[in-house]
C-alpha positions, -999 to +999 in steps of 0.1 A: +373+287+689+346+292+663+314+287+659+296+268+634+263+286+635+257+322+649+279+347+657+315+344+648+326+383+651+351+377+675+374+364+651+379+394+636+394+428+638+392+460+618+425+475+603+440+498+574+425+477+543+455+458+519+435+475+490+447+514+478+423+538+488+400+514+507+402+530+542+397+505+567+391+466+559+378+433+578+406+410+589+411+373+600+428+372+638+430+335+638+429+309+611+394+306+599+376+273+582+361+271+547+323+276+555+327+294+582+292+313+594+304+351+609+279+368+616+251+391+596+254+427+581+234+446+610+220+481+599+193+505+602+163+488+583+149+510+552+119+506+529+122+517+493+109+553+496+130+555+526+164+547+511+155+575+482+166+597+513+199+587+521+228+609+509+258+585+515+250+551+505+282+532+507+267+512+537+234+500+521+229+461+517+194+449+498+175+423+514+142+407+502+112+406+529+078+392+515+083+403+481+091+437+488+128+452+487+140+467+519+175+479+530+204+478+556+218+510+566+250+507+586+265+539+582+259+547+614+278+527+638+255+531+663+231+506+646+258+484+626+285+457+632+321+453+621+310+436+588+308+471+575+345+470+568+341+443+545+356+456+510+344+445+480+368+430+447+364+413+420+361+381+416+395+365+418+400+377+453+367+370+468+370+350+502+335+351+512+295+352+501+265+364+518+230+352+514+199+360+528+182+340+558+149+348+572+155+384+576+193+391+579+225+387+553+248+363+565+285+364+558+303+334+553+335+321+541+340+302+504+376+290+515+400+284+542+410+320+555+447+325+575+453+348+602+463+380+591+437+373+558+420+408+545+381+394+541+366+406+508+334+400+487+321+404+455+297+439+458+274+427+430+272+433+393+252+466+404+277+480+421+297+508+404+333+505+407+350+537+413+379+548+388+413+555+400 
């Protein structure tokens, strides 16, 4: 049912997030392995100056090209995939990483996940957690 390289999307399904406040959240539909490649973070491509621009950036992921530091716009869903619902936690809860290949961010799972699972990452040590 999955795939080991490329494009394992199907295997999951957006729904109200298990986290207060969160909005909407990634989920497991069907048990999923422990190094499990889903899929990459698909967005509008930004340079630097460019991303200056943007008014909401809740939907902008980094990526390194050649040196240079370029960004991944997916607020639009026109130009973006379902691992925009992908919340971010702290540490303890993380289920997944992403890295950088060539010239995408991959998602991919750090431990067995079980059907009904919420998928959440680590946002970074940049990111600024919002108080409640």
């Amino acid at each position: 049912m999955y795939r080991k390289k490329g494009n394992n999307l199907h295997l999951l399904e957006v729904r109200q997030s298990n986290i207060p406040n969160a909005g909407l959240g990634l989920f497991a539909r069907v048990n999923i392995p422990f190094n499990t490649r889903l899929g990459y973070y698909k967005g509008k491509l930004l340079s630097s100056d460019s991303v200056r621009r943007v008014k909401d950036n809740s939907y902008l992921f980094m990526l390194n090209i050649g040196g240079r530091s370029y960004y991944l716009d997916a607020k639009n869903k026109k130009y973006s995939n379902i691992l925009r619902y992908v919340n971010g936690v702290r540490e303890s809860m993380v289920n997944m990483i992403t890295y950088q290949y060539d010239k995408k961010i991959w998602y991919k799972t750090t431990r067995d996940i079980l059907e009904g699972d919420e998928l959440l990452m680590d946002y970074g040590e940049n990111y600024e957690w919002k108080k409640n």
